[in-house]
MARNU-919267 format. One record per residue: residue number from 1; residue in one letter; x, y, z of N, C-alpha, C, O, CB in turn. Coordinates in steps of 0.2 Angstrom, whole numbers, plus 5000, padded with zeros to 4 digits. Atoms other than C-alpha are relative to their C-alpha. Glycine has a CB too. Example, Ala and Ser with C-alpha at 12.3 -4.5 7.8 and 13.67 -1.06 7.14 Angstrom:
BEGIN
[rec 1 "a" [5004 4994 5000] [5062 4978 5039] [5004 5006 5000] [5009 5005 5003] [4995 5000 5006]]
[rec 2 "s" [4996 4994 4999] [5068 4995 5036] [4996 5005 5003] [4999 5011 5004] [5002 5002 4993]]
//
This chain:
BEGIN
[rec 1 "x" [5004 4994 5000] [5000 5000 5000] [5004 5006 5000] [5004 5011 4996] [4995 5000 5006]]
[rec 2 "x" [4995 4993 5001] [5013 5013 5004] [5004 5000 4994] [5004 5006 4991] [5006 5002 5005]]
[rec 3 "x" [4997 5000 5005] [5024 5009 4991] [4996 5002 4992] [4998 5006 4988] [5003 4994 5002]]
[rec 4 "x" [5003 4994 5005] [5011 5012 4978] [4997 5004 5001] [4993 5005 4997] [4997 5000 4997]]
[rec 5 "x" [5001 4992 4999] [5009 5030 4985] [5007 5002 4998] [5008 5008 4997] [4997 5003 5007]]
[rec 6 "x" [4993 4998 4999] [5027 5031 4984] [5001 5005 4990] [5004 5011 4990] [5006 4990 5001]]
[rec 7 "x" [4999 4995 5005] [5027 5038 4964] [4994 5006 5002] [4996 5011 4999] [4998 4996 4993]]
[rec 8 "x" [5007 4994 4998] [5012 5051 4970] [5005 5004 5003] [5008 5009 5001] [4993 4997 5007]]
[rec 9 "x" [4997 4996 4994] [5022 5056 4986] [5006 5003 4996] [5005 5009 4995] [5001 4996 5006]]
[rec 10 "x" [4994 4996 5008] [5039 5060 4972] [4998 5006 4999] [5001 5011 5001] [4998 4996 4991]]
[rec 11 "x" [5002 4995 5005] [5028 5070 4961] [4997 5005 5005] [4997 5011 5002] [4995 4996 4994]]
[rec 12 "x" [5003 4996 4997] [5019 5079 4975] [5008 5004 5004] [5009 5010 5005] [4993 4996 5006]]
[rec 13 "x" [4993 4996 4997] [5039 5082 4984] [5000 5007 4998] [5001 5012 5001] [5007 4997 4997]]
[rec 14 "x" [4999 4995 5007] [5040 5092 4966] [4995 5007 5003] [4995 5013 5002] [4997 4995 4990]]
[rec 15 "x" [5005 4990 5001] [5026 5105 4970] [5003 5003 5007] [5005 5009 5008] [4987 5000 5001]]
[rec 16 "x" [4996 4995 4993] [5034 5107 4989] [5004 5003 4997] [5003 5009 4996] [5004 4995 5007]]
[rec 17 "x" [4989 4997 5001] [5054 5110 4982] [4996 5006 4996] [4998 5011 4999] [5009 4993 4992]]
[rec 18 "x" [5000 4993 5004] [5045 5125 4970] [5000 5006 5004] [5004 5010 5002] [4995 5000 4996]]
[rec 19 "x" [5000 4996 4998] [5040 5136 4982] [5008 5002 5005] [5010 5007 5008] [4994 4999 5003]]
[rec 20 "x" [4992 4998 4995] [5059 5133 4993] [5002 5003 4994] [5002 5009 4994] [5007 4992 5003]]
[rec 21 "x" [4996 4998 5006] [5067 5135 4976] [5001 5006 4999] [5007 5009 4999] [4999 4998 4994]]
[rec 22 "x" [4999 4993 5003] [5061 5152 4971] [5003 5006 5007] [5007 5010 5006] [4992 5003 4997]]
[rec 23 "x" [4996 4998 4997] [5065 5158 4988] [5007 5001 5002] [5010 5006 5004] [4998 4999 5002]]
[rec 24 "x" [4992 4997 5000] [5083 5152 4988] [5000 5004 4997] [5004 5009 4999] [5006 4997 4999]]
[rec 25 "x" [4998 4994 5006] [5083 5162 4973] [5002 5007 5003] [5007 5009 5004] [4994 5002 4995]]
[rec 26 "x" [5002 4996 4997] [5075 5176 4982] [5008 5004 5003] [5010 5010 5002] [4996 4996 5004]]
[rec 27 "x" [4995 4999 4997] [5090 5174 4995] [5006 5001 4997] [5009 5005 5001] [5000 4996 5003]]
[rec 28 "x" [4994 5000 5008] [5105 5174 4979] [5003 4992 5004] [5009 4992 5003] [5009 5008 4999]]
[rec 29 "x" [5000 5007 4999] [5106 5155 4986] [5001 4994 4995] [4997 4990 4996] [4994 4999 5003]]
[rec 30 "x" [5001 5000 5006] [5110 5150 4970] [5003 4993 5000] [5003 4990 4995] [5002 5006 4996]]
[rec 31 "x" [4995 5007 5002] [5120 5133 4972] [4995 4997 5004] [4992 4991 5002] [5010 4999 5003]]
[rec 32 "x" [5004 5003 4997] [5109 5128 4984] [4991 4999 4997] [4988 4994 5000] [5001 5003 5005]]
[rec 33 "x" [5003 5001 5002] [5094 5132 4973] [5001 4995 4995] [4996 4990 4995] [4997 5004 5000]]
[rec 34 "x" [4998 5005 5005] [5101 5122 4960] [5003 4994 5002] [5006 4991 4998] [5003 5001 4996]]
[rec 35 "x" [4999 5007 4995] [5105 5107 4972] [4992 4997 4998] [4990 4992 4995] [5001 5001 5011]]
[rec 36 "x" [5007 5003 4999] [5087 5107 4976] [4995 4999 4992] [4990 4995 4992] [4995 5006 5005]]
[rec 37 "x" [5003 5003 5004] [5082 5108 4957] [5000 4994 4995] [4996 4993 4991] [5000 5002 4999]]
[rec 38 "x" [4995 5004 5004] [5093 5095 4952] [4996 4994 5004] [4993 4990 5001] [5009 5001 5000]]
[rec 39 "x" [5003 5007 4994] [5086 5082 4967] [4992 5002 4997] [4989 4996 4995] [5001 5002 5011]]
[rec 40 "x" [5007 4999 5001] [5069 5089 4961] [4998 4995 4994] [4993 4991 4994] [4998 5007 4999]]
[rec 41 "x" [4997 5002 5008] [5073 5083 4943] [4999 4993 5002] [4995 4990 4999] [5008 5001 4997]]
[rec 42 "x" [5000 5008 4998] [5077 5066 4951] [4995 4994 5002] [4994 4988 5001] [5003 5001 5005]]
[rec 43 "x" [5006 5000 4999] [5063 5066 4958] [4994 4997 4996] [4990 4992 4998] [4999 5006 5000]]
[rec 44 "x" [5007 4998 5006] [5051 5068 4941] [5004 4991 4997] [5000 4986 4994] [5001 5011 4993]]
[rec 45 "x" [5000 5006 5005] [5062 5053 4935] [4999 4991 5004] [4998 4986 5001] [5008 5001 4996]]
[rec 46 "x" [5000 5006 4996] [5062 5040 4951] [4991 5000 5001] [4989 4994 5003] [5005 5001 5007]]
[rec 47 "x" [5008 5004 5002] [5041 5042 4950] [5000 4997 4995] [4997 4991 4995] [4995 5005 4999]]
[rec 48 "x" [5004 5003 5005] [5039 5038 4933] [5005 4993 5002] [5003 4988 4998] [5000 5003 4990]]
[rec 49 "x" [4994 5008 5002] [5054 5022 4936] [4994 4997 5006] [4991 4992 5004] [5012 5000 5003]]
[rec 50 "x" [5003 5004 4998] [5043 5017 4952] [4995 4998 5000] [4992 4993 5003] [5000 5001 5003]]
[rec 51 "x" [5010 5001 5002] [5026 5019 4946] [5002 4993 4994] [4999 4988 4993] [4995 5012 4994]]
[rec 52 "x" [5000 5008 5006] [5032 5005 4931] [5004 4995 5003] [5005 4990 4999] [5005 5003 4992]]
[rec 53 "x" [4994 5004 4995] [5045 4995 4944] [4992 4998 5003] [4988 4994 5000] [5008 5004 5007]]
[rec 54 "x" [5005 5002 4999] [5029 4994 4953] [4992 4998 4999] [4987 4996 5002] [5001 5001 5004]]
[rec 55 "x" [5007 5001 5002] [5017 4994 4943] [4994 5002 5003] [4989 4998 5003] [4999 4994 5000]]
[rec 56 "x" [5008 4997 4999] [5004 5006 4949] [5002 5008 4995] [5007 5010 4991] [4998 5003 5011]]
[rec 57 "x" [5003 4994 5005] [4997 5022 4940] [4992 5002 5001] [4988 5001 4997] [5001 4997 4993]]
[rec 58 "x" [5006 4997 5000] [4984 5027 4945] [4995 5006 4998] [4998 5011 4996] [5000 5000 5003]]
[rec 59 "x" [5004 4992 5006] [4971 5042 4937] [5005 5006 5004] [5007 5011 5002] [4988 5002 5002]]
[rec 60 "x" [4997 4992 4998] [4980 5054 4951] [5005 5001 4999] [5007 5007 4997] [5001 5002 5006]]
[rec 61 "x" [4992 4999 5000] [4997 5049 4949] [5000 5005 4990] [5002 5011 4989] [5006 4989 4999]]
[rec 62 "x" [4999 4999 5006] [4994 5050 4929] [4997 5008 4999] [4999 5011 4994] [4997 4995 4996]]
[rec 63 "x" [4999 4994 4999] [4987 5069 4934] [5005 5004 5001] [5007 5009 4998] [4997 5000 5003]]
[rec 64 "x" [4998 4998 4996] [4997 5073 4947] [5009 5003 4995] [5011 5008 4993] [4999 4993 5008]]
[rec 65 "x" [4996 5000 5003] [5014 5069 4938] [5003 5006 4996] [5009 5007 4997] [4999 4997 4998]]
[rec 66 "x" [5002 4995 5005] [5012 5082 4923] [4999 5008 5003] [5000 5014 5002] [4994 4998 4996]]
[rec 67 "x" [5004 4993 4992] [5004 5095 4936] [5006 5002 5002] [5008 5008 5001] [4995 4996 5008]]
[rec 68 "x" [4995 4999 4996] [5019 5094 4946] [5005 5005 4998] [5006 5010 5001] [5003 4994 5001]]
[rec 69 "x" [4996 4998 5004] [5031 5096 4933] [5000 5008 4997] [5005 5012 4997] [5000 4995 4995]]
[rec 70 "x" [5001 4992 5002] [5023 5112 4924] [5000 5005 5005] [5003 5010 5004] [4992 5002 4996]]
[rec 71 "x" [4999 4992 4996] [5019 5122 4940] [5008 4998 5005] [5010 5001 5010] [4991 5002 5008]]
[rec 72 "x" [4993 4998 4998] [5036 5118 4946] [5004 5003 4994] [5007 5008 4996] [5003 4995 5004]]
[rec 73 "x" [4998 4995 5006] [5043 5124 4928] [4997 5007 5001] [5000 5012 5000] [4999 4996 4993]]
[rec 74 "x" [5003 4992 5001] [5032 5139 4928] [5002 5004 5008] [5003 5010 5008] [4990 5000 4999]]
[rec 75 "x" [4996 4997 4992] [5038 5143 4948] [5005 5006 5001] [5006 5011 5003] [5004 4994 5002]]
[rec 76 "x" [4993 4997 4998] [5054 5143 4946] [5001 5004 4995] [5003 5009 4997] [5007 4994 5000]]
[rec 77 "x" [4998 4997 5006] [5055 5151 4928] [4997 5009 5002] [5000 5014 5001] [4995 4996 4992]]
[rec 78 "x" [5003 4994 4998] [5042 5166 4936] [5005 5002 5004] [5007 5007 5003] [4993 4999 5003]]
[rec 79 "x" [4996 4998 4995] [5054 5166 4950] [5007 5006 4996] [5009 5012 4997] [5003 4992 5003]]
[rec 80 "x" [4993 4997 5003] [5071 5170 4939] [4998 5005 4995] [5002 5009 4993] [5005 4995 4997]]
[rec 81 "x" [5000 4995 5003] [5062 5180 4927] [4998 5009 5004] [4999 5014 5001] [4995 4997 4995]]
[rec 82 "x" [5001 4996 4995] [5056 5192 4942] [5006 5001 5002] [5007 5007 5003] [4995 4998 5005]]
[rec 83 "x" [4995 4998 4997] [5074 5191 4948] [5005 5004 4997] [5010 5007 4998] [5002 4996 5003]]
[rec 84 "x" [4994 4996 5004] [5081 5197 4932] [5003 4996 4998] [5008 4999 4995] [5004 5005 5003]]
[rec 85 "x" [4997 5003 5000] [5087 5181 4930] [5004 4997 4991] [5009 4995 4988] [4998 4997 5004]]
[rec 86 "x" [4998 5001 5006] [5083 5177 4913] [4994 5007 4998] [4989 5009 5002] [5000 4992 4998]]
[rec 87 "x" [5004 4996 5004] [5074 5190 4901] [4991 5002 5001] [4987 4997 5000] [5001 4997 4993]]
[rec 88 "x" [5009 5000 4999] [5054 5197 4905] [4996 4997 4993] [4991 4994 4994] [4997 5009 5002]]
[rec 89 "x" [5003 5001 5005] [5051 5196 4887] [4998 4993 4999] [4992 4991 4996] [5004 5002 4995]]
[rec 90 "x" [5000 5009 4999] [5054 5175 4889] [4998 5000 5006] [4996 4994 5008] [5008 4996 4999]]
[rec 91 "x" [5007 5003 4994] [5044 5175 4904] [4994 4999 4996] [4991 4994 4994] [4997 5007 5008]]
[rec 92 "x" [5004 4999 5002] [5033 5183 4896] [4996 4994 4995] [4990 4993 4995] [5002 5004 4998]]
[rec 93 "x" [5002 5002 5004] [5032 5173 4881] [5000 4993 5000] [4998 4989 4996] [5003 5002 4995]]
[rec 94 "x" [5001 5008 4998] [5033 5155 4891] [4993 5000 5004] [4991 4994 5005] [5006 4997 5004]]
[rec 95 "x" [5005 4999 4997] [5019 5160 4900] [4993 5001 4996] [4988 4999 4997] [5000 5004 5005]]
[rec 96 "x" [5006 4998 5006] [5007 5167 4885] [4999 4994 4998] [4994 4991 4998] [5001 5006 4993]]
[rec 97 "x" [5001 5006 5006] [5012 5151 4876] [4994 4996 5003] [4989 4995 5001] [5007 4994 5000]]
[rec 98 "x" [5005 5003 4997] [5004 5142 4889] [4992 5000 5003] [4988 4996 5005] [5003 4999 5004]]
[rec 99 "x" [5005 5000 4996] [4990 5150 4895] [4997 5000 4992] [4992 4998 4991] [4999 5006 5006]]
[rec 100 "x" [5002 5003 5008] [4987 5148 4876] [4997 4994 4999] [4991 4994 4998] [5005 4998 4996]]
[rec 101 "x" [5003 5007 5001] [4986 5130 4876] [4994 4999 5004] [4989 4997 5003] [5005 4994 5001]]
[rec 102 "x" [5007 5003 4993] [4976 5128 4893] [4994 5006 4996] [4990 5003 4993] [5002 5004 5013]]
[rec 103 "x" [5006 4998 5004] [4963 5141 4884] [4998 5000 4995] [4993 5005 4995] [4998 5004 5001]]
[rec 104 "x" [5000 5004 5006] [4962 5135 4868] [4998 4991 5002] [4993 4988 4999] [5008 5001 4995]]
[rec 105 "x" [5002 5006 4997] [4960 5117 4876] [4992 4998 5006] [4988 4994 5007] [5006 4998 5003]]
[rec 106 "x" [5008 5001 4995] [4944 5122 4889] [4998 5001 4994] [4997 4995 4991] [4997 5005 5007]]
[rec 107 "x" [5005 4999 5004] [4936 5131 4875] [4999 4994 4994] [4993 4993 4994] [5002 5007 4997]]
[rec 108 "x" [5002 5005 5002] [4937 5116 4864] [4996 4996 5001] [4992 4994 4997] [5002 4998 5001]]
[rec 109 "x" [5004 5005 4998] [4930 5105 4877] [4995 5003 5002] [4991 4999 5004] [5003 4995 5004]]
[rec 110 "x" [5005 4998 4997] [4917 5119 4883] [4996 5000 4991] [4990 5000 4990] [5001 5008 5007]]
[rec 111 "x" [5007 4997 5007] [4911 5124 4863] [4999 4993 4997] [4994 4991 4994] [5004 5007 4991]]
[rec 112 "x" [5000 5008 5004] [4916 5105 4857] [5000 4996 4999] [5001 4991 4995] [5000 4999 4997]]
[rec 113 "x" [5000 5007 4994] [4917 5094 4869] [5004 4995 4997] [5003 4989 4996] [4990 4995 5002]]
[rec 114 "x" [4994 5005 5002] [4933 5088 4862] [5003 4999 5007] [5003 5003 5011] [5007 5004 4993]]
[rec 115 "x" [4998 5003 4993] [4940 5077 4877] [5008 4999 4998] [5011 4998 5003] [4996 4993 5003]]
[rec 116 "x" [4993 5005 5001] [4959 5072 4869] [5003 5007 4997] [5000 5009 4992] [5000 4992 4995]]
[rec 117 "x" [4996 4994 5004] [4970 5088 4864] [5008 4996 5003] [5012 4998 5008] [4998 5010 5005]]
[rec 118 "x" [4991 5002 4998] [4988 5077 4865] [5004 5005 4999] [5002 5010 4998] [5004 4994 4996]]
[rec 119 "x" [4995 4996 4999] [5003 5086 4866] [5003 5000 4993] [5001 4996 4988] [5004 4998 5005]]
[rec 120 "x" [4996 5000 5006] [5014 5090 4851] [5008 4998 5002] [5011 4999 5007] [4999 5009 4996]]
[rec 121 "x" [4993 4999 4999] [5033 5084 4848] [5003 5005 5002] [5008 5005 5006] [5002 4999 4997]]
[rec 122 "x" [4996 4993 5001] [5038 5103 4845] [4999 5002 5006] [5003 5007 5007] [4998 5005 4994]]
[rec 123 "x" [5001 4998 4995] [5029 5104 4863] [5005 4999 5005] [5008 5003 5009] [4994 4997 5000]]
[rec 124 "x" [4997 5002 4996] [5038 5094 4871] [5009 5004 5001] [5012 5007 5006] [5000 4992 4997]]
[rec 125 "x" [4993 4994 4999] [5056 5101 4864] [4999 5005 5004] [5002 5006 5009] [5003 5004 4994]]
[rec 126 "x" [5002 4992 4994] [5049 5119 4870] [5003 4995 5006] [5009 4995 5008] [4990 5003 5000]]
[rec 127 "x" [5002 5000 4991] [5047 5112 4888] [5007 4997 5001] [5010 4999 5006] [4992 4994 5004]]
[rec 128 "x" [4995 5003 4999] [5063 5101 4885] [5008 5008 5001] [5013 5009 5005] [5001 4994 4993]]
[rec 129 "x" [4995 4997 5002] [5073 5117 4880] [4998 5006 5006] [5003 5009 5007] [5002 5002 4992]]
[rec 130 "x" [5004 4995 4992] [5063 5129 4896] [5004 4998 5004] [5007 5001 5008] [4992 4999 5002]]
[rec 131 "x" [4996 5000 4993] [5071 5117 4906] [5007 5002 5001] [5010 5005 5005] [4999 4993 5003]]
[rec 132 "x" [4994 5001 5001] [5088 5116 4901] [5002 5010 5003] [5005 5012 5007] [5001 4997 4991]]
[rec 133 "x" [5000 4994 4999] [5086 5136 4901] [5000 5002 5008] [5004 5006 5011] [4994 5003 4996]]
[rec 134 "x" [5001 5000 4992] [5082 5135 4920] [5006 4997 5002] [5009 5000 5007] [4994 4997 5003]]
[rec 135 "x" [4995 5005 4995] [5095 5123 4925] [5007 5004 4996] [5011 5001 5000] [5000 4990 4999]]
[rec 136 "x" [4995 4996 5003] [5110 5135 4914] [4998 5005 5006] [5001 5006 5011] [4999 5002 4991]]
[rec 137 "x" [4999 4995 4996] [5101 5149 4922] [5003 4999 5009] [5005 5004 5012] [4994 5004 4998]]
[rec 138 "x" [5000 5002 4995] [5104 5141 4938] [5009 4999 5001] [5013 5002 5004] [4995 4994 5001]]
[rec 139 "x" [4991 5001 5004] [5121 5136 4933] [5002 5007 5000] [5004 5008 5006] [5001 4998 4991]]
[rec 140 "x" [4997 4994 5001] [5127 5152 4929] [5000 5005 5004] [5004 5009 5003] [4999 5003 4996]]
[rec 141 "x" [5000 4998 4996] [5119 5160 4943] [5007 4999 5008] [5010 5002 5012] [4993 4999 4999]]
[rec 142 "x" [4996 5002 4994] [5129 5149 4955] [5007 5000 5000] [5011 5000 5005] [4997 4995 5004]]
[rec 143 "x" [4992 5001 5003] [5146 5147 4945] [5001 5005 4995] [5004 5003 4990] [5001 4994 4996]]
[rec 144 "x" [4999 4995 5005] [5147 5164 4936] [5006 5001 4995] [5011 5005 4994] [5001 5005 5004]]
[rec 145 "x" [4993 5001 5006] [5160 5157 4921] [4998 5003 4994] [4992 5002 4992] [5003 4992 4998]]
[rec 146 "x" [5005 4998 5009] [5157 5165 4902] [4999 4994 4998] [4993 4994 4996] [5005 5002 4992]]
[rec 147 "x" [5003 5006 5003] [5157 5146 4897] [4992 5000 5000] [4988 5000 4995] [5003 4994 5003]]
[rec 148 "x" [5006 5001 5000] [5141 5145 4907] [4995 5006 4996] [4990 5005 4994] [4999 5000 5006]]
[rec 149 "x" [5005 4994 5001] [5134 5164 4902] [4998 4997 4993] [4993 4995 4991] [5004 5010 5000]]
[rec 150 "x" [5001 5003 5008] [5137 5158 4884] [4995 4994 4998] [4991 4994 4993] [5007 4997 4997]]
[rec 151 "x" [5004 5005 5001] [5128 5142 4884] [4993 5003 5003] [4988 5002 5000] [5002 4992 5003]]
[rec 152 "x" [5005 4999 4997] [5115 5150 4895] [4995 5003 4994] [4990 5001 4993] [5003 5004 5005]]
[rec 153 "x" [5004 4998 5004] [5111 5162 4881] [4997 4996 4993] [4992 4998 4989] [5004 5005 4999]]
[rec 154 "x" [5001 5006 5007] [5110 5147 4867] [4994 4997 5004] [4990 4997 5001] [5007 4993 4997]]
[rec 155 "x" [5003 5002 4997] [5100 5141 4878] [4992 5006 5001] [4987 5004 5000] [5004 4998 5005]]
[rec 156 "x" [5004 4997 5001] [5089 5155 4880] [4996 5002 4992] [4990 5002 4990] [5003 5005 5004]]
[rec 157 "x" [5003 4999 5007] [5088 5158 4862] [4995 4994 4995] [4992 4995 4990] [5005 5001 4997]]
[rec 158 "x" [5003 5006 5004] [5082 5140 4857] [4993 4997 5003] [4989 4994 5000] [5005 4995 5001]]
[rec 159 "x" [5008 5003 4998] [5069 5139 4870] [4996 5006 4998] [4990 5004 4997] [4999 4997 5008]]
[rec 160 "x" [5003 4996 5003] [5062 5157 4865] [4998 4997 4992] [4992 4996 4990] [5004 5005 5002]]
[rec 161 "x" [5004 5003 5006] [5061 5149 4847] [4995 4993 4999] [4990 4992 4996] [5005 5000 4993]]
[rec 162 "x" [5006 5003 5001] [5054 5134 4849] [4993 5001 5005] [4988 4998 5004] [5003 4993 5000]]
[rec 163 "x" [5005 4997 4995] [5043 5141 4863] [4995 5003 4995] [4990 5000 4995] [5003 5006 5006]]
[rec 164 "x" [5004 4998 5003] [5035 5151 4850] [4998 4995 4992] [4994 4997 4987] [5003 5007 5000]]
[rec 165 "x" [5000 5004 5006] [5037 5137 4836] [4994 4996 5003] [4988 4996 5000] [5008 4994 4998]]
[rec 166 "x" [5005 5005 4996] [5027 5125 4848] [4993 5005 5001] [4988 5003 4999] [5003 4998 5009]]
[rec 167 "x" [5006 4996 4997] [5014 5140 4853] [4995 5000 4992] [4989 5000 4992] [5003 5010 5003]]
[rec 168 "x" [5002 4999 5008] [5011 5141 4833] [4997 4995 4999] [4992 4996 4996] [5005 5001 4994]]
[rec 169 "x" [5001 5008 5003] [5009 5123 4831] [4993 4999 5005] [4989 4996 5002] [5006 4992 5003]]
[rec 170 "x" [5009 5003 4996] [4993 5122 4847] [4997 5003 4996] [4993 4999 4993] [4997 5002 5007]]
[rec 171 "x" [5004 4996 5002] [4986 5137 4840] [4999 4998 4994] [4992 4998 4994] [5001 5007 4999]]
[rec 172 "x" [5003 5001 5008] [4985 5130 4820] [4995 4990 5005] [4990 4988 5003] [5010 4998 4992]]
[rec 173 "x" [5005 5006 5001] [4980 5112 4828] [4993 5001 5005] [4988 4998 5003] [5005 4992 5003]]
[rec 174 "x" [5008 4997 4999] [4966 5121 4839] [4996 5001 4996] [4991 4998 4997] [5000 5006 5002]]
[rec 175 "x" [5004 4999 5006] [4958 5128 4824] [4998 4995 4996] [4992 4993 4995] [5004 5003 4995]]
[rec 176 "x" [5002 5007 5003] [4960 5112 4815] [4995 4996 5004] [4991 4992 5001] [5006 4995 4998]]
[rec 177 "x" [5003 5007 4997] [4952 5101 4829] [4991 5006 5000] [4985 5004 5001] [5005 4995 5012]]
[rec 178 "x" [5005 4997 5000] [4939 5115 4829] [4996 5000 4996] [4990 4998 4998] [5002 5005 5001]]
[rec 179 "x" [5002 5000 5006] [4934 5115 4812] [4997 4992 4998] [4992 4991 4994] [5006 5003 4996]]
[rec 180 "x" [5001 5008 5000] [4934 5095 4812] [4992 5001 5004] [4987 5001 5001] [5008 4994 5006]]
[rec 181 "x" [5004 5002 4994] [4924 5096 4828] [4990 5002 4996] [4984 4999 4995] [5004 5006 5008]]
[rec 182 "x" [5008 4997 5001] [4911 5110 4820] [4997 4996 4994] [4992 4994 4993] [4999 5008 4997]]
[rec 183 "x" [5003 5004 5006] [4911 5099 4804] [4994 4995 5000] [4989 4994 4996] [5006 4996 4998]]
[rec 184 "x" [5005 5005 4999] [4904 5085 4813] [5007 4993 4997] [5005 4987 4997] [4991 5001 4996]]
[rec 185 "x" [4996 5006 5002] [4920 5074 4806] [5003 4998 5010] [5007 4993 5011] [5009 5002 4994]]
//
């Protein structure tokens, strides 16, 4: 019984460490916040290994998991973009993306009771290249080397374009599942 709460309890760790995280920031705590987001990380990958080791999954985990993951990405990212850490423009424009998809996906299911909006590949990079952007900026925050500023900025730059490659891709497959939907296909 505990043990299949054991991937749950993981993924719920993840939403506790966000709120420490932005505070060490807060503090300029900066090796230490990136301890905690590196263990947090660890985290996201020792649920999904225990949940399939042990063979549970349940509807919360399979909520809970994904949940975890975005508001702790959106957390910490709000955090360092408030601290100056990385660019407001790329707050900005990782937050629009998203509140993009989540309201293009209710309105779906409230005008056209579409229940399945998957995710896109180009989605996934985005969120892959967001994170990487956080864990450089974190990096560079707590080891101030050009090596890091430099990758930091490749990093910033790659997830700003596919951030907005991906935002392009909900918004056109929105439309399309819209058009399907009014069709009646």
């Amino acid at each position: 019984m505990v043990l299949g709460l054991l991937p749950d309890l993981l993924s719920f760790t993840r939403l506790l460490a966000s709120p420490f995280i932005v505070w060490l920031l807060i503090g300029h705590q900066y090796q230490i916040a990136l301890l905690l987001t590196l263990v947090a990380g660890l985290t996201d990958w020792l649920d999904g290994y225990a949940a399939r080791r042990l063979g549970v999954s349940g509807q919360f985990g399979v909520v809970l998991d994904p949940l975890a993951d975005k508001i702790m990405l959106v957390i910490v990212f709000v955090g360092l973009g408030v601290l100056g850490l990385i660019p407001m423009w790329m707050l900005v424009l990782a937050i629009a993306r998203d509140l993009v998809i989540v309201t293009g996906a209710l309105l779906l299911r409230i005008f056209r009771n579409a229940r399945k909006f998957r995710p896109v590949f180009i989605g996934k990079v985005s969120t892959f290249f967001q994170i990487v952007l956080v864990l450089l900026t974190l990096i560079y925050a707590a080891y101030p080397l050009g090596v890091f500023d430099w990758l930091t900025r490749i990093a910033l730059f790659s997830s700003a374009f596919f951030t907005t490659w991906s935002g392009a891709t909900y918004i056109r497959k929105g439309i399309l599942m819209a058009r399907r939907q009014w069709s009646g296909d």
